[in-house]
ROLUM-986286 format. One line per field, with one value per residue: x, y, z of N, C-alpha, C in turn; residue in three letters. Coordinates in steps of 0.2 Angstrom, whole numbers. Layout:
<atoms>
n.xx X|... .
n.yy Y|... .
n.zz Z|... .
ca.xx X|... .
ca.yy Y|... .
ca.zz Z|... .
c.xx X|... .
c.yy Y|... .
c.zz Z|... .
aa ALA|... .
</atoms>
This chain:
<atoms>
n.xx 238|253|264|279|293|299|312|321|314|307|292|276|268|265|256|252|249|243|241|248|238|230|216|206|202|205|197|194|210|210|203|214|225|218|215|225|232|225|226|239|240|236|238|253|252|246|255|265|259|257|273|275|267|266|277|285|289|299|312|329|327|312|314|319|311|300|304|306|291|286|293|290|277|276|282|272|263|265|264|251|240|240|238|226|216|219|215|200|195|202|210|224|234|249|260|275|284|279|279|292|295|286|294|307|303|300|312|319|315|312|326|330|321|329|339|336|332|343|349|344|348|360|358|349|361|368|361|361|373|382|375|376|381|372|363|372|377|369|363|350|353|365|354|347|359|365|350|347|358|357|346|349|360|353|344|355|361|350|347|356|351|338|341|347|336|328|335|336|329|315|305|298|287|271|265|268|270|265|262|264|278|290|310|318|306|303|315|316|307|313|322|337|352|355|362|369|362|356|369|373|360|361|375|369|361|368|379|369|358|369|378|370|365|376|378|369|371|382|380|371|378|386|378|371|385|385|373|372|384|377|373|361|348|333|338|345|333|327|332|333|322|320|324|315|305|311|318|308|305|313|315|299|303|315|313|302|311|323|318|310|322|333|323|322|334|336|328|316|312|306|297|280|275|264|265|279|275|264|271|280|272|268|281|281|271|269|278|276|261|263|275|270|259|266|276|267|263|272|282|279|281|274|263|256|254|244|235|229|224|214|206|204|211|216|229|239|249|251|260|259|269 .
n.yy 23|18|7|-4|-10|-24|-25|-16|-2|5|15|10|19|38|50|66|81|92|109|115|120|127|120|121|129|126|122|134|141|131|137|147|143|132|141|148|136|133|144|141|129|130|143|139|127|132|142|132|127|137|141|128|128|140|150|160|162|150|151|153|160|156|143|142|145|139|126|131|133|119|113|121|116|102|104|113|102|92|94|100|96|84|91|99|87|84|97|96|83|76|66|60|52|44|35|26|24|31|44|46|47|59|68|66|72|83|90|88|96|108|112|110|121|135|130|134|146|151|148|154|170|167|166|180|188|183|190|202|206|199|201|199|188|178|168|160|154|149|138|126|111|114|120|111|103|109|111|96|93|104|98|84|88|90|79|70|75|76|62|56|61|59|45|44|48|36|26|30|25|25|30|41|40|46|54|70|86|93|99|91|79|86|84|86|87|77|69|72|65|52|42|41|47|61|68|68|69|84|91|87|91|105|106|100|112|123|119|120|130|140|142|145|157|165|162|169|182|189|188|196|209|210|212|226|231|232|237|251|257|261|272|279|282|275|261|257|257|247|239|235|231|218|211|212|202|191|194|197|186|179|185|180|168|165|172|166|154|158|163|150|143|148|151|135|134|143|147|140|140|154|158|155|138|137|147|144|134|137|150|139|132|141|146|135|136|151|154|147|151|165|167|163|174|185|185|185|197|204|201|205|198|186|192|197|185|179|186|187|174|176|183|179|180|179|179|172|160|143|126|109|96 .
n.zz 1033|1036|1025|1027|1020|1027|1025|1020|1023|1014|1011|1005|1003|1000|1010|1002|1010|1005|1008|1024|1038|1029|1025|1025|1017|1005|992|988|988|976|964|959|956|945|936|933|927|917|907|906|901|889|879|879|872|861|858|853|844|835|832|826|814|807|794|797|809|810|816|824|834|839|841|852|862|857|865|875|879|879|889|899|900|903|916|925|924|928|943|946|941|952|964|962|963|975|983|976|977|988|987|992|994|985|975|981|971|961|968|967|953|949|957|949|938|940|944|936|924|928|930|916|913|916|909|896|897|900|886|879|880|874|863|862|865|851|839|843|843|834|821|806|808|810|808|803|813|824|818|812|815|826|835|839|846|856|863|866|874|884|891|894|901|912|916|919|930|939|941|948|962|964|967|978|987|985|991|1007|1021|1028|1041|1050|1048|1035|1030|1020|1020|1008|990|981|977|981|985|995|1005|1005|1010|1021|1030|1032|1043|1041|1036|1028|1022|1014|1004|1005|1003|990|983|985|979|963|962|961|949|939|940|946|935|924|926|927|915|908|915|910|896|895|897|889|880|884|881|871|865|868|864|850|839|835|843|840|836|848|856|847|849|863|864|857|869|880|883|885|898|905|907|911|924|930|933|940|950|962|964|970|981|985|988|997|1009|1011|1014|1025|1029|1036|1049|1053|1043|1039|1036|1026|1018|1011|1003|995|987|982|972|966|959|950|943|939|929|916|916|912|904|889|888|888|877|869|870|870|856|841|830|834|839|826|819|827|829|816|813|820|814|805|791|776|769|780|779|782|783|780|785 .
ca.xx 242|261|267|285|296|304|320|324|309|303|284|271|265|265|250|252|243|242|246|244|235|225|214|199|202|209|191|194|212|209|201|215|228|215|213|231|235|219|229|246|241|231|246|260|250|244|263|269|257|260|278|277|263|269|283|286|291|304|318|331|325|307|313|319|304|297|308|303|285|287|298|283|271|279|285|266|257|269|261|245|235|239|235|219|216|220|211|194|192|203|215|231|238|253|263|283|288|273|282|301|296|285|303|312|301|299|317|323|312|316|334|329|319|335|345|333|332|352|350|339|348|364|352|350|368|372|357|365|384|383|369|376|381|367|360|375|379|364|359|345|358|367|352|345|364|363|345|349|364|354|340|357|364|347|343|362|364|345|348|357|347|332|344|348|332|326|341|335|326|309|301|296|278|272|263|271|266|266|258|269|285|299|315|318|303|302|321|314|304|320|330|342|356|350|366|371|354|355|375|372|355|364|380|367|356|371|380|362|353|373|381|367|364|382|382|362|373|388|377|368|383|389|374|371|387|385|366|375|389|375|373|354|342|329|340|345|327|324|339|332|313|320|326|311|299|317|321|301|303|320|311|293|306|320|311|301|314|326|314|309|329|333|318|323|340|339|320|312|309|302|292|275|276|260|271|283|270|260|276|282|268|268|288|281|265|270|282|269|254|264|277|263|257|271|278|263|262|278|284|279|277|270|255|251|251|237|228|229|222|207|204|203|214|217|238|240|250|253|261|260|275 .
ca.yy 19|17|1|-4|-18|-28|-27|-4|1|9|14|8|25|44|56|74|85|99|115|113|125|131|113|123|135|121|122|141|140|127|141|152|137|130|146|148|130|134|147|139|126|133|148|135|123|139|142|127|127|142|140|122|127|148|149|167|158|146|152|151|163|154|137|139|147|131|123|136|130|113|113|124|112|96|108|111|98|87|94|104|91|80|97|99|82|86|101|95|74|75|60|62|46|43|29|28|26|38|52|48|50|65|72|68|77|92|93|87|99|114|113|113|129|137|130|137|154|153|148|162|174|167|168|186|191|182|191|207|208|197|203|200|178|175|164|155|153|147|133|120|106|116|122|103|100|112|108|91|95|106|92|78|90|90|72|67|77|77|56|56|65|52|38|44|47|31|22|31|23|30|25|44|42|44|61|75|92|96|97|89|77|88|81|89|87|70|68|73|60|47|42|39|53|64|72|66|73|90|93|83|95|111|106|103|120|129|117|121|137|146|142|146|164|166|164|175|189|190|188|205|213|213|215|231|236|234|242|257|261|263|280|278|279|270|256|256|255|240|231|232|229|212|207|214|197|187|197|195|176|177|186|174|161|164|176|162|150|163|161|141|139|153|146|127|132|147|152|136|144|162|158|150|131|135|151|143|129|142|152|132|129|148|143|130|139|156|154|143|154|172|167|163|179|190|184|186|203|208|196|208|191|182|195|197|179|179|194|185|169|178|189|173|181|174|181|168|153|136|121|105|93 .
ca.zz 1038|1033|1026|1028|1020|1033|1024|1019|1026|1011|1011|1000|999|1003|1008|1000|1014|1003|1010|1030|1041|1025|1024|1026|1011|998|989|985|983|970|959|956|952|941|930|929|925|911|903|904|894|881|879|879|867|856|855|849|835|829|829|820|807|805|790|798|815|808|817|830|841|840|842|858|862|859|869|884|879|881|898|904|902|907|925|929|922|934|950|946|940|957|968|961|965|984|984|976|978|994|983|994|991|979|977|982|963|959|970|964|945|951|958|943|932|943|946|929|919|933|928|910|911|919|903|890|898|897|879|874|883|872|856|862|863|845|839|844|843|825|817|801|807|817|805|801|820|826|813|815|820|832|841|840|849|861|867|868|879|891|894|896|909|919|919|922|937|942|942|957|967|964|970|985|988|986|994|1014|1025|1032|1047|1052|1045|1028|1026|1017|1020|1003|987|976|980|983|987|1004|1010|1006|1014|1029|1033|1034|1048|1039|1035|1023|1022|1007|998|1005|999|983|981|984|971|956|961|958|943|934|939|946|929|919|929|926|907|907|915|903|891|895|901|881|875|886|879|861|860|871|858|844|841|833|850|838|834|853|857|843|852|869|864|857|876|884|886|890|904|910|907|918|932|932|933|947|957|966|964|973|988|989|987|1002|1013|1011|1019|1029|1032|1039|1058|1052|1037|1039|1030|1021|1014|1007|999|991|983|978|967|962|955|943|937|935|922|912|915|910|897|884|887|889|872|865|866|869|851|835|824|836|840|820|817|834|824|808|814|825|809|796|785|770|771|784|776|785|778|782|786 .
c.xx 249|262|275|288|301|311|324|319|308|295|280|268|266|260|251|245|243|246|243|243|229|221|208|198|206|204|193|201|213|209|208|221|226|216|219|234|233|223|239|244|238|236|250|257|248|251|265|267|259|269|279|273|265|275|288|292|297|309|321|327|315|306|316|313|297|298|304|296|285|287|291|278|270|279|278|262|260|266|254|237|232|238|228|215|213|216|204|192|197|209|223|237|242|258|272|287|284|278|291|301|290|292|306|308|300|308|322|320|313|321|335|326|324|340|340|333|339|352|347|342|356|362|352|358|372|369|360|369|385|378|369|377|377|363|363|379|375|360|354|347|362|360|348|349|364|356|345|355|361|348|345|357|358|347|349|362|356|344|349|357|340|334|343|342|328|329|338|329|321|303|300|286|278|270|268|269|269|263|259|276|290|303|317|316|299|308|320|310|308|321|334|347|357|357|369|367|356|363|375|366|359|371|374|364|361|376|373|360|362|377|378|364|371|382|375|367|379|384|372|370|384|383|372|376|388|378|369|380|386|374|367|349|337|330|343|337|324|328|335|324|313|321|320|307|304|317|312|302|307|315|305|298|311|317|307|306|320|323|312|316|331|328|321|329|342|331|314|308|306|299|288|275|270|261|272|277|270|266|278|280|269|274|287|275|263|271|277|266|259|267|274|263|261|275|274|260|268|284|278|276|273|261|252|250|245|231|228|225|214|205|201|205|218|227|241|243|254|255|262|267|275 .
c.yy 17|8|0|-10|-17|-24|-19|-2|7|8|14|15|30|48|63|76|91|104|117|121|129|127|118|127|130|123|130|144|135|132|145|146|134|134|147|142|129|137|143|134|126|137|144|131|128|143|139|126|131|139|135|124|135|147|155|162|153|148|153|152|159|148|135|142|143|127|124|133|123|110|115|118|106|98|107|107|92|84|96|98|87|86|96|90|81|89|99|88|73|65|62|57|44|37|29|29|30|44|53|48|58|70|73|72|84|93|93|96|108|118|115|121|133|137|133|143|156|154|153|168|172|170|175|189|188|188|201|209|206|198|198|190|175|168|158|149|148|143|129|115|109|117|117|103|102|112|100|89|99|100|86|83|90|86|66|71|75|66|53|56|59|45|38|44|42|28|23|29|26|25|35|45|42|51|66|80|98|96|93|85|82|83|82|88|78|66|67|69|53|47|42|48|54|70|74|71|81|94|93|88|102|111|106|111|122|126|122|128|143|147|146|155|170|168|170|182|191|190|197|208|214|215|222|234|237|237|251|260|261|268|281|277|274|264|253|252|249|236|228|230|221|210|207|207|190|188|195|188|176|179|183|171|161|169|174|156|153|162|155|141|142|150|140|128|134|152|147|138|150|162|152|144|135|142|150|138|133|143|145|132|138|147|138|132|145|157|150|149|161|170|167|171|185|189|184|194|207|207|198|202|188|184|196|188|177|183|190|179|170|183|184|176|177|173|174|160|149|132|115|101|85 .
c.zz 1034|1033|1024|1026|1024|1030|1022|1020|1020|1010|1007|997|1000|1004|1007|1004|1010|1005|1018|1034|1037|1022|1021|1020|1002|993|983|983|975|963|954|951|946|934|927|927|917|904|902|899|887|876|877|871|859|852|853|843|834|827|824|815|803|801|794|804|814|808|821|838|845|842|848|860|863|864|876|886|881|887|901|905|905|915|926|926|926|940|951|944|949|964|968|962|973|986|983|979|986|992|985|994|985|982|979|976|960|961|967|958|945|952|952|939|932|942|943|924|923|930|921|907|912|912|899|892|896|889|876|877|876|865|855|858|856|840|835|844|838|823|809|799|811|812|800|807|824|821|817|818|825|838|843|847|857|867|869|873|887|894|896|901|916|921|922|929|942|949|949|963|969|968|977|988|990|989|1004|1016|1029|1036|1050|1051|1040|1025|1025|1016|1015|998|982|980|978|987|994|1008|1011|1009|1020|1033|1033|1040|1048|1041|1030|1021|1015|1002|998|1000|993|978|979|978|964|957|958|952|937|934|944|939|925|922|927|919|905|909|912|898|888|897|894|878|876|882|872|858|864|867|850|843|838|844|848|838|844|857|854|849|859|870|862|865|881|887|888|897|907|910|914|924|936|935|940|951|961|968|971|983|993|992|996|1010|1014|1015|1026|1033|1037|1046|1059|1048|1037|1034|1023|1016|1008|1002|994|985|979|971|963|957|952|942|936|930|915|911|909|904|892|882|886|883|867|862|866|862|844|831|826|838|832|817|820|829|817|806|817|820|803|789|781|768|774|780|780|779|784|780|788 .
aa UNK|UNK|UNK|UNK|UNK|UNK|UNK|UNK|UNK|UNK|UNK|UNK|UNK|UNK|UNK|UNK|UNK|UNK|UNK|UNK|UNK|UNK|UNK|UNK|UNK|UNK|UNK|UNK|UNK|UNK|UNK|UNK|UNK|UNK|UNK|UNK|UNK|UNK|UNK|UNK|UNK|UNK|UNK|UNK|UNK|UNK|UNK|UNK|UNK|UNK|UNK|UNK|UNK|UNK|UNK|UNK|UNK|UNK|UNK|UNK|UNK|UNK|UNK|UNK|UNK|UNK|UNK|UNK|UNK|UNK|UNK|UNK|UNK|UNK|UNK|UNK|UNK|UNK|UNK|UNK|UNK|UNK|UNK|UNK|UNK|UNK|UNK|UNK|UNK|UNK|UNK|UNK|UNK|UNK|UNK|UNK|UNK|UNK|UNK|UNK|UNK|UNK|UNK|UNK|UNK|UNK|UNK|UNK|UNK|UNK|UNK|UNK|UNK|UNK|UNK|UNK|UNK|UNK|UNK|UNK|UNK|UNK|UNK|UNK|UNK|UNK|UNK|UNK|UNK|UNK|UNK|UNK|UNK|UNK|UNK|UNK|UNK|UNK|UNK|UNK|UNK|UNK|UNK|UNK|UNK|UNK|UNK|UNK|UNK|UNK|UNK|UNK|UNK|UNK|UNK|UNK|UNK|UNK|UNK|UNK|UNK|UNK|UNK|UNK|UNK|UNK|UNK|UNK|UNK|UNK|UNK|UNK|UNK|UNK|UNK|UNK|UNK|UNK|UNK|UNK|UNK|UNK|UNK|UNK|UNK|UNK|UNK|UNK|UNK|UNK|UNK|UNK|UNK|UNK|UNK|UNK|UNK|UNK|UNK|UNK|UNK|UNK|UNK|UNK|UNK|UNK|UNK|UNK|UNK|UNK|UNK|UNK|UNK|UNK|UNK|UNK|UNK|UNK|UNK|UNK|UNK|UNK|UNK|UNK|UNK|UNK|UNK|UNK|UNK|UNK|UNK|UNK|UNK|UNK|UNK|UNK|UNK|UNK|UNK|UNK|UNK|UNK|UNK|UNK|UNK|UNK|UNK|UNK|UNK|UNK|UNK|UNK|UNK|UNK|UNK|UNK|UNK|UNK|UNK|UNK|UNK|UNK|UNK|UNK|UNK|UNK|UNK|UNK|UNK|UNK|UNK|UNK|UNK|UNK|UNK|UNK|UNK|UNK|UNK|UNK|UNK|UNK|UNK|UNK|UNK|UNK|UNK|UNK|UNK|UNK|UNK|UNK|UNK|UNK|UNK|UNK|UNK|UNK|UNK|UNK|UNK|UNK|UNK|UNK|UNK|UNK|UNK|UNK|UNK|UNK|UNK|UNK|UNK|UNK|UNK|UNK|UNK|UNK|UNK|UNK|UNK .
</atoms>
């Protein structure tokens, strides 16, 4: 039952229906969610060690890496927990400031993976073009600076977005046929006018993830052309073997994102709700689940440190800090 203060009718709670028309099968999607949420975090957290305890690993390119690991896990550990929730105990109840720090974290930590892709793609193109300054370019306080700067740009623009949200009046009901607070489809349930949110919505998308698509493709626009005027094939093939588990991260990453975004504005009447839901959740626990893996094996150091560690060789030096 909806409770409502007198005074801005905002509602004591919200019910996450899950994903509607597929009630009957929550049981059995749960399984696959679960397994990919297994592997995200075991992956992500197997990542971060390595990185901090590996001497080998102690370098730009691995410290955003981390970064990416991190973002990953905060993204789905957001909403996957309170899913399976849904799915197995039937715990659909979350509270109003429950769901608007739910939002922020999804749609804070979102925009961040979007800036870390950027930055690893810029990582790339120094990597490649300066070979020879890449390690005076890319120091440990600049790449602080810069990580620091992409997490600032999310939670400043993401801010506003939370406000408004909470500011709109809601007397439509309480449930939300969702499995997660999104921002849209918690608008929607307003009387108010929501107009503000959706304008407001669509400038950060495209501040955040057109900016950062922007600099990903000039960034591999030069770097195509500086591994293209090498006259070794070998050394072309090193060049583009480093990009290889980037570029999968990029495509886990916006090629569901590409489709909630498109849906939310332009698909609503032709694509089944429990569609789009599904791909949602797929857009915050793909990139988790695969990244791990696809850096694992497509990441030279990072597969012999894995073999080195699952072999108990004695080679292997850790230090502490």
């Amino acid at each position: 039952m909806i409770m409502l203060n007198e005074t801005d009718l905002t509602p004591a709670s919200f019910i996450l229906n899950g994903i509607p028309g597929l009630e009957d099968m929550h049981m059995w999607m749960s399984l696959p969610f679960c397994s990919m949420y297994a592997v995200a975090v075991v992956g992500n957290c197997g990542l971060l060690y390595l990185i901090r305890y590996e001497d080998s690993l102690h370098r730009s390119r691995y410290y955003f890496l981390a970064m990416l690991s991190l973002t990953d896990l905060v993204m789905c550990s957001s909403t996957i927990p309170k899913a399976l929730c849904i799915f197995w105990f039937h715990l659909k109840e979350i509270s109003f400031v429950e769901c608007l720090v739910q939002m922020f974290f999804i749609h804070t930590f979102t925009g961040m993976e979007s800036g870390v892709l950027m930055l690893m793609a810029l990582d790339r193109y120094v990597a490649i073009c300066y070979p020879l300054r890449y390690s005076t370019i890319l120091t440990n306080p600049v790449i602080g600076k810069i990580g620091l700067a992409t997490f600032l740009r999310a939670v400043l623009l993401i801010i506003p977005l939370i406000f408004f949200t909470k500011r709109l009046p809601y007397c439509k009901g309480n449930i939300i046929h969702h499995t997660y607070c999104d921002q849209l489809s918690v608008a929607k349930l307003s009387c108010g006018n929501i107009k503000l949110n959706v304008i407001y919505g669509l400038m950060a998308a495209f501040l955040i993830g057109g900016f950062d698509i922007l600099c990903i493709t000039i960034s591999y626009t030069m770097i195509l052309r500086a591994v293209v005027s090498l006259s070794s094939a070998e050394a072309r093939q090193k060049a583009f073997s480093t990009c290889t588990a980037h570029i999968c991260a990029i495509v886990f990453s916006y090629s569901p994102a590409f489709f909630c975004f498109f849906f939310n504005r332009f698909g609503s009447h032709t694509i089944p709700p429990s569609c789009h839901i599904i791909v949602a959740n797929i857009y915050l626990l793909l990139p988790p689940t695969m990244n791990p893996i696809v850096y694992g094996v497509k990441t030279k150091q990072i597969r012999d440190c894995v073999i080195r560690i699952l072999s108990g060789s004695k080679d292997t030096k850790f230090h502490s800090t």
